[in-house]
C-alpha positions in Angstrom: 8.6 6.7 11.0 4.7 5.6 10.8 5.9 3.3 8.0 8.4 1.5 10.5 6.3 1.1 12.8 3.0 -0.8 10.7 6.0 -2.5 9.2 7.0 -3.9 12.2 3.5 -4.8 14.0 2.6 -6.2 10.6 6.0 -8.6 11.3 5.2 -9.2 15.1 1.4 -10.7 14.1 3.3 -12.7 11.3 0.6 -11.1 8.4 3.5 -12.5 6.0 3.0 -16.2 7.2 -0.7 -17.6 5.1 -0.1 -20.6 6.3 -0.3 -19.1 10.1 -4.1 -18.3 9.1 -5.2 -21.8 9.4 -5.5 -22.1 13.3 -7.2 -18.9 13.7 -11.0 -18.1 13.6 -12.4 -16.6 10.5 -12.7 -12.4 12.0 -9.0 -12.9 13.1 -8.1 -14.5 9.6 -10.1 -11.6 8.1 -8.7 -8.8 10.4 -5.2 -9.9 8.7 -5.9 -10.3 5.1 -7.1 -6.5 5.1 -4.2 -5.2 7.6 -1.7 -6.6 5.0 -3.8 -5.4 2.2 -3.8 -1.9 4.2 0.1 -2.2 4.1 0.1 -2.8 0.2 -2.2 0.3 -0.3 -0.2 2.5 1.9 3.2 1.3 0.3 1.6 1.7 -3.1 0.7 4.9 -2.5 3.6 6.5 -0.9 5.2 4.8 -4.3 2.9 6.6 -6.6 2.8 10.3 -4.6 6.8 10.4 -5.0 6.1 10.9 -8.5 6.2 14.5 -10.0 3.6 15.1 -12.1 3.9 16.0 -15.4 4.4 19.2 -16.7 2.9 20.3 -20.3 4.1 23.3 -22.4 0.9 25.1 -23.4 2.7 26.2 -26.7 3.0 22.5 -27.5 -1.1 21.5 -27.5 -2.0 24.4 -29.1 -4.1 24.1 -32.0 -2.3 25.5 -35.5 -5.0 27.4 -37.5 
């Protein structure tokens, strides 16, 4: 639900549009760059924590003497 919402804030202040960056000062312009960069993290993350780790047989890595 969290996700929806940044998703949709992140829509409203048009943090897709670059081009919108050009009429704003340069702490709004930066504000957005790291909100969308924020979005990419979290997204990235969420992507990368759905994956199960992997599981290892200890019989496998043991050494043969």
């Amino acid at each position: 639900m969290l996700d929806a919402e940044a998703n949709q804030i992140a829509y409203l202040l048009d943090l897709h549009c670059i081009a919108i960056y050009n009429g704003l000062n340069c702490i709004e312009t930066q504000i957005r760059k790291k909100g969308s960069w924020l979005l990419f993290y979290g997204f990235s993350w969420r992507r990368i924590s759905s994956i199960p780790p992997l599981q290892c047989d200890r019989n496998r890595w043991r050494s043969h003497r």
